[in-house]
Structures are given as structure tokens and as C-alpha cells.
C-alpha positions as CSV (number, residue, x, y, z in Angstrom):
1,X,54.9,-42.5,-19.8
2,X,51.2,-43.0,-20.3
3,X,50.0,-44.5,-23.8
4,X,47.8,-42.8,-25.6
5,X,45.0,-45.8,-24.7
6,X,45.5,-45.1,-21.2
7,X,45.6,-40.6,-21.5
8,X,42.2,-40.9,-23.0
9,X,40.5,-43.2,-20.6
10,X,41.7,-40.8,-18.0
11,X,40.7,-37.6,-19.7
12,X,37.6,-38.9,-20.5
13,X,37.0,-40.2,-16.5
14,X,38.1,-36.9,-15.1
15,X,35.8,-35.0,-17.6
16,X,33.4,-36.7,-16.4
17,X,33.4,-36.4,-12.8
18,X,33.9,-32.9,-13.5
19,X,30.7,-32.6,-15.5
20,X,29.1,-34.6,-12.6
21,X,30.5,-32.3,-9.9
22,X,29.5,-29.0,-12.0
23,X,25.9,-30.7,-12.0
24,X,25.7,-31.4,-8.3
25,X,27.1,-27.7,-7.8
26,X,24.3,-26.6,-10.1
27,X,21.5,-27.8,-8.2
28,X,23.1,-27.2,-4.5
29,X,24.0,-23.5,-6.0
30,X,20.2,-22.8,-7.2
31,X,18.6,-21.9,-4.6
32,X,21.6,-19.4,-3.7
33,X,21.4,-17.8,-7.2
34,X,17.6,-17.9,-7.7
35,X,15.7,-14.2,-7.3
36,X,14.2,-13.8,-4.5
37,X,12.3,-11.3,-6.1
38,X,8.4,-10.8,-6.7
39,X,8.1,-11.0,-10.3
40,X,4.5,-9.2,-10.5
41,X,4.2,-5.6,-9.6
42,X,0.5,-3.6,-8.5
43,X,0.7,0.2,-9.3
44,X,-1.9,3.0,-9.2
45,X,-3.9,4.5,-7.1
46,X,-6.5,3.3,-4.1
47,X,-7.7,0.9,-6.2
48,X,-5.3,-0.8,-7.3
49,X,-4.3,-0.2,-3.1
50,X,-6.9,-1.8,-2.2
51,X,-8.7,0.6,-0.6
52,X,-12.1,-0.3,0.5
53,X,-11.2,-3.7,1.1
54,X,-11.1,-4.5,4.7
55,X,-8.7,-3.4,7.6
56,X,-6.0,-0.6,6.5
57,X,-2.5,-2.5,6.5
58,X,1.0,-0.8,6.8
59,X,2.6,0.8,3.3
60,X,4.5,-2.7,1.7
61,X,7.2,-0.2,0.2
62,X,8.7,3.4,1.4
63,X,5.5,6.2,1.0
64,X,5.6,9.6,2.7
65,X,1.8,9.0,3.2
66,X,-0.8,6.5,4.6
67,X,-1.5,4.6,0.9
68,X,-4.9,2.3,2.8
69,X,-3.6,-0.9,1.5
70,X,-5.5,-3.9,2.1
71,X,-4.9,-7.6,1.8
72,X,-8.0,-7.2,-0.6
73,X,-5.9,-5.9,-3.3
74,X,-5.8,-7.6,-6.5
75,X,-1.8,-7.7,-6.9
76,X,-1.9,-9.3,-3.4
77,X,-4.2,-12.0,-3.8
78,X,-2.1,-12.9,-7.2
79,X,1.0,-13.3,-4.7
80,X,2.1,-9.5,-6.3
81,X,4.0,-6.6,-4.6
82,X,0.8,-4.1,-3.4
83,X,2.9,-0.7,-4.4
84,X,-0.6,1.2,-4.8
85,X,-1.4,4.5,-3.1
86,X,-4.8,6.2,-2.1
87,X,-4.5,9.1,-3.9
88,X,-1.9,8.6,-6.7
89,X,-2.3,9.9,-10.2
90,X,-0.1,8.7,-13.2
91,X,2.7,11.4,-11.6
92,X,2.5,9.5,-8.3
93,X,2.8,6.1,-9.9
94,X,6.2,7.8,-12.1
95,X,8.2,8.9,-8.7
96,X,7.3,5.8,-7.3
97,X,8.7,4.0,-10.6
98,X,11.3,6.3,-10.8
99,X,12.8,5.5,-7.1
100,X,11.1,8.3,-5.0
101,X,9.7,6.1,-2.5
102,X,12.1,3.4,-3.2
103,X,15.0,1.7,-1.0
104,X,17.7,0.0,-1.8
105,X,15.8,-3.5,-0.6
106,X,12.6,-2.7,-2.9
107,X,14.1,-1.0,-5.7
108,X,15.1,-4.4,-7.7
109,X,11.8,-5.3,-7.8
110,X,11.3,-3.0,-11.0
111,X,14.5,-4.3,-12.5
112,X,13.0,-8.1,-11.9
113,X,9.3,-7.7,-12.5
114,X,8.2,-9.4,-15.4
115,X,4.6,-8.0,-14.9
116,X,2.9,-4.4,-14.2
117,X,-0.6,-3.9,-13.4
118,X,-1.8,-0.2,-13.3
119,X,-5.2,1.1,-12.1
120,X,-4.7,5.2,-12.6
121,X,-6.4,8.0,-14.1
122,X,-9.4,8.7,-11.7
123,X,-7.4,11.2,-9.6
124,X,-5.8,12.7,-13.0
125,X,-9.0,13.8,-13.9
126,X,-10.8,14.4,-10.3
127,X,-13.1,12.1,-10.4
128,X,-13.3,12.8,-6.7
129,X,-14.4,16.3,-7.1
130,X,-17.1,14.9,-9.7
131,X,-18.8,12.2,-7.1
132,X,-18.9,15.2,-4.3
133,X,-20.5,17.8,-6.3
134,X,-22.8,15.6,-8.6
135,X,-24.4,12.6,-5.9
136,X,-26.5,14.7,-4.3
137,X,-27.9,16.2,-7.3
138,X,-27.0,16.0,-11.0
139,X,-28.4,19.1,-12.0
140,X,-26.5,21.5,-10.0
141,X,-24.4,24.3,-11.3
142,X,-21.4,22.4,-8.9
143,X,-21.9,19.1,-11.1
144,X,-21.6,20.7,-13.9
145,X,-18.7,22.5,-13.7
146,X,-17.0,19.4,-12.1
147,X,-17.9,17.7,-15.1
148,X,-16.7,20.0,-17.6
149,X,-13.5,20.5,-16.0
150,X,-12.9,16.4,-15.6
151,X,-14.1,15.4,-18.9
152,X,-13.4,18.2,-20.9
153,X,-10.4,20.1,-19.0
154,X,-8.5,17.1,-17.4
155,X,-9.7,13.9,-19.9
156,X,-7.9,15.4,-22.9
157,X,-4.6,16.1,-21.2
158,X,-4.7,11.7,-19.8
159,X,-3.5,10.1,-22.5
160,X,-0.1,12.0,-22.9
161,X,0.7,11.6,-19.2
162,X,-0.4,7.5,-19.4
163,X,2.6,7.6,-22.3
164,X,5.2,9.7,-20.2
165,X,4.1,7.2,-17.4
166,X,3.9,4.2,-19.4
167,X,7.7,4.9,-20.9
168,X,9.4,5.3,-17.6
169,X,7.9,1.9,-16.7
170,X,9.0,0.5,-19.6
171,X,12.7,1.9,-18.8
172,X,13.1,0.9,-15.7
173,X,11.3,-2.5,-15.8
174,X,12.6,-3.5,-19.2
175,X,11.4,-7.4,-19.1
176,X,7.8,-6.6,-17.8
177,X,4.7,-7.1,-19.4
178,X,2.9,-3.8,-18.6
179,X,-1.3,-3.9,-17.9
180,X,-3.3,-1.3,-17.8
181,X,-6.9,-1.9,-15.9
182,X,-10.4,0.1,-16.1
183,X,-12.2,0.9,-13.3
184,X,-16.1,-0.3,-12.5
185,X,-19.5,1.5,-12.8
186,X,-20.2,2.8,-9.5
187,X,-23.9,2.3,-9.5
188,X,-26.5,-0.4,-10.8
189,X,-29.2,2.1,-12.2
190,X,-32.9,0.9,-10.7
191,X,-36.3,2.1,-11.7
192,X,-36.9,2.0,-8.0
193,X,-34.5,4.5,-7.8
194,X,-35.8,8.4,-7.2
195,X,-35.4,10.9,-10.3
196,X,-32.9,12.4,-9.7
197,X,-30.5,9.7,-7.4
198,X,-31.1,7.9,-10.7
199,X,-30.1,11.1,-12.9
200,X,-27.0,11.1,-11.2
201,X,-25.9,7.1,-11.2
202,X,-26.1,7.6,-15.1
203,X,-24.0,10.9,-14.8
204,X,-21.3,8.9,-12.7
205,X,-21.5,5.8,-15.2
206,X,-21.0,7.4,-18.1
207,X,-18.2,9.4,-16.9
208,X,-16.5,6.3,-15.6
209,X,-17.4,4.8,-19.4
210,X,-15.6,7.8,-21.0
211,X,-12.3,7.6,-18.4
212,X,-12.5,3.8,-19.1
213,X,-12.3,4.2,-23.1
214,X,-9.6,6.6,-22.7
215,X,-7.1,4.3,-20.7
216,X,-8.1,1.9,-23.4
217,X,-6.8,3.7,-26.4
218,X,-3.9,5.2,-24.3
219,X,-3.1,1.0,-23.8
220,X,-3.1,0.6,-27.4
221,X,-1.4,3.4,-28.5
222,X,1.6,2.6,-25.8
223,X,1.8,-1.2,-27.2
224,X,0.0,-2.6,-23.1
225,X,-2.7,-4.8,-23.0
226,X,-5.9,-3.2,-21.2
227,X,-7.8,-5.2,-18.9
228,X,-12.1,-4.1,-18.7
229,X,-13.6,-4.9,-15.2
230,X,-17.1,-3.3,-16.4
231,X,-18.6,-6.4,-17.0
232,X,-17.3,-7.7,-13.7
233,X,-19.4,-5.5,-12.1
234,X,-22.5,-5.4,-13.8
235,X,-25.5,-5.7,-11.2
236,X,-22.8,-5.4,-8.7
237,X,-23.0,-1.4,-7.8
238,X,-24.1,0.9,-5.4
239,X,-28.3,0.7,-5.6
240,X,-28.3,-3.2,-6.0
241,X,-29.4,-6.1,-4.4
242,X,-25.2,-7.2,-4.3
243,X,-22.9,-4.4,-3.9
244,X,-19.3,-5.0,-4.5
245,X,-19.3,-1.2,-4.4
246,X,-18.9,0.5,-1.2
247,X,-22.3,3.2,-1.0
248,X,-22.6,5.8,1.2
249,X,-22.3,4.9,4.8
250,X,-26.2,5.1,6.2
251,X,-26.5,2.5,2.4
252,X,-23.6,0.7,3.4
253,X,-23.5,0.2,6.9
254,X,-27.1,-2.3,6.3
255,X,-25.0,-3.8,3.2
256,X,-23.4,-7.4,4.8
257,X,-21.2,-7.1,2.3
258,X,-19.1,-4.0,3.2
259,X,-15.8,-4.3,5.4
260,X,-15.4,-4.2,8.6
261,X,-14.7,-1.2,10.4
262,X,-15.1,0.8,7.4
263,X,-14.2,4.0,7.3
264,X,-15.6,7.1,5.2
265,X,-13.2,7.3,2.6
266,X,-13.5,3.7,1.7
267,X,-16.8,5.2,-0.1
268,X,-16.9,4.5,-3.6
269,X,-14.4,1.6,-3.5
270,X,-14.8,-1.9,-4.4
271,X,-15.3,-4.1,-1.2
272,X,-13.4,-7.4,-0.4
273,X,-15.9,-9.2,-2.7
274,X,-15.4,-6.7,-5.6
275,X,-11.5,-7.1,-5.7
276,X,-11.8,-10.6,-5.7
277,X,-14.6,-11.3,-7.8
278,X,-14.0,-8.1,-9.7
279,X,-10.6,-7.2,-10.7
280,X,-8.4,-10.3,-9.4
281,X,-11.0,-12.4,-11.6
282,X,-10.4,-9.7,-14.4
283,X,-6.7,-9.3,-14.4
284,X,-5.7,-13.6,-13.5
285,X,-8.1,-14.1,-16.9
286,X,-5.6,-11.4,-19.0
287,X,-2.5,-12.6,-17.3
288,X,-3.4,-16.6,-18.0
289,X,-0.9,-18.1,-20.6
């Protein structure tokens, strides 16, 4: 029979080879159990796609349309999942979030992601229809009704579908940090500008000021953090000396710093320079500890 001595030197031996083999276990196990999975998630719309950027890349998740990804896009160059779309609006960016587009390999990511970025709300409000109808002349009866039914019409009715989108992100990605992002001036205003090319670059900036201060409050009213790039792209737009804007093509085709290969719907779109120096620098400063 084993004395009581002689039980508790053994006990105490075998406990702990056992804590050494649960150790070694541990670390040989880690690599096994640790997720594989991006933690930092890019939503929205072409610019948050990285449209504008540089050559057109395959979808990096399920679409049922061409989204004109780039390798310029912000959530990319900080080693994120690109899930942006040319042409989402904060509905778009909800059926992706709520497994539209999903598969059963990407779907986890939402579950995982400890950060969201979203660029949306210029599609909401048709900011598209506004740049066609008021570029070529500000004045115009066509401006003006684009105007009234983007700022006045459409800019009212963003804020409630930022919350409805904002919620279901919050449900289905329950440890992320959610960002919301502005989007930049599209022109540098000159004096060496003509009348009424500079008439409009004012229109266009101050509607992008007035989207811009709407996403803001719709951040703080949803509890997200919003992240400006305005000041990123001051002296950086269409009319001057370095775009990070792409202008239109007979501007941007003499512009060294405009992609590639361009095509015409990169228009309007931050080039390779303006993601980086623009938005990544932008959203890397808001996401630093």
C-alpha cells in the first residue's frame, strides 16, 4: 500500500506532466483552432469598391453583378475583405449583410469581423443623376430639379435607412466596431476656372458637404464613429494641379495620375493615389488604437 508521503509525490508528478502535456497540446492545437477569418470588413458602394482605382478585379464575395473592385480599395490595402459594389445603396449593402450574396465560405466573416467600414449614401440620394444633369451647366432647369429631388426628396429619407442598415450590421456582426466614412469634394474650385464650370464645382461641393454632414449625424445618432476624408482631399480635385479625382476623360486622359486603362465610369472616382493617400490614410488614422 502506498503511504501517504509517497501518493502525494506521485499525484503531484502526474499533475504535472499533465499540465505540461495540456501546454504542449495548447500550442500544437493553436494554429488548428485559430480563425482563419478576416477580421475587418469594406462595405458600400464603388467607393468603398474601389472603383476608379486601376484594373477591374473579379467580385471577392458572391454578387449577381460586375461590383469594379480594385486592389486600390481602402479595405484591401488595410489587409480587409473588399465586399463593395459599384452601385450599392444602404439596401444593397443590407442583402449583402443579410446573406443575399453570401455563401457558406464567406458568410462567417460577418459573424467574425471585429470591424466594418461603410462608404454609402451617394446612390441613396442620386448623386449620379446630380453630376449628369448639373456639370455641363449649373443653371439648367435639369440641375435643378436633380438637385431638389437629391437634397430635398432623397436627403431627408437617408438617415432612417443608415439606422435600418446600421442595425442589421450590428445583428449579424455583433463584436464589430462599425465605421461610417464621408465621401471627397469632387472639384478644387480655380479662379482660372470659366463662370459657369466654376458655378457648378461649388454646386457639386456643397452637395457632397450636405450628404457628408448627414452620414455624420446618422453615425452619431446610431452610436458608429464617422470617419471625414474632406480634408484628405483638399487641393486634390478635379480642376487641380494633383487630381486624386478622376475628371472627365479628354481632362483625365493628360492627368499622369489617372489609372490605366480607365474606363468611363471610373469618372468621378478617387484614383489609385486618392484611395491611398485619401481614404486608407483617413480610415488607418480612425482605426489606430
Amino acid at each position: 500500500m502506498l503511504t501517504k508521503k509517497l501518493l502525494r509525490r506521485r499525484t503531484a508528478r502526474l499533475t504535472g506532466i499533465l499540465a505540461a502535456l495540456a501546454l504542449t497540446a495548447g500550442f500544437a492545437g493553436a494554429p488548428a483552432t485559430a480563425d482563419p477569418q478576416p477580421v475587418y470588413i469594406g462595405l458600400g458602394d464603388s467607393y468603398a469598391a474601389g472603383t476608379g482605382g486601376g484594373t477591374y478585379l473579379p467580385n471577392s464575395f458572391p454578387a449577381p453583378t460586375d461590383c469594379r473592385q480594385t486592389a486600390s480599395a481602402y479595405s484591401t490595402q488595410l489587409h480587409g475583405a473588399n465586399w463593395g459594389c459599384f452601385g450599392f445603396t444602404t439596401a444593397g449593402v443590407s442583402a449583402v449583410v443579410n446573406g443575399a450574396s453570401l455563401d457558406s465560405a464567406t458568410a462567417p466573416y460577418l459573424a467574425n469581423a471585429s470591424v466594418i467600414t461603410v462608404t454609402v449614401g451617394g446612390n441613396d440620394i442620386d448623386t449620379g443623376a446630380v453630376t449628369a444633369n448639373c456639370i455641363p451647366d449649373a443653371t439648367t432647369a435639369g440641375c435643378k430639379a436633380a438637385l431638389f429631388n437629391s437634397l430635398a426628396v432623397k436627403l431627408p429619407q437617408l438617415p432612417g435607412k443608415i439606422k435600418a442598415m446600421v442595425a442589421l450590421i450590428k445583428q449579424k456582426a455583433p463584436r464589430a466596431k462599425v465605421v461610417l466614412t464621408g465621401y471627397p469634394r469632387l472639384f478644387t474650385v480655380s479662379d482660372l476656372m470659366p463662370a459657369d464650370q466654376k458655378a457648378a464645382a461649388k454646386t457639386m461641393n456643397s452637395a457632397a458637404d450636405l450628404l457628408n454632414a448627414t452620414i455624420a449625424l446618422s453615425a452619431l445618432a446610431t452610436r458608429t464613429k464617422y470617419v471625414s476624408v474632406t480634408n484628405q482631399f483638399i487641393n486634390h480635385g478635379v480642376g487641380s494641379t494633383d487630381p486624386w479625382i478622376v475628371g472627365l476623360q479628354p481632362l483625365c486622359q493628360l492627368t499622369a495620375t489617372c489609372p490605366p486603362g480607365e474606363q468611363p465610369l471610373d469618372m468621378f472616382h478617387p484614383t489609385a493615389t486618392g484611395y491611398t493617400s485619401g481614404y486608407k490614410a483617413a480610415v488607418a488614422a480612425a482605426l489606430a488604437p
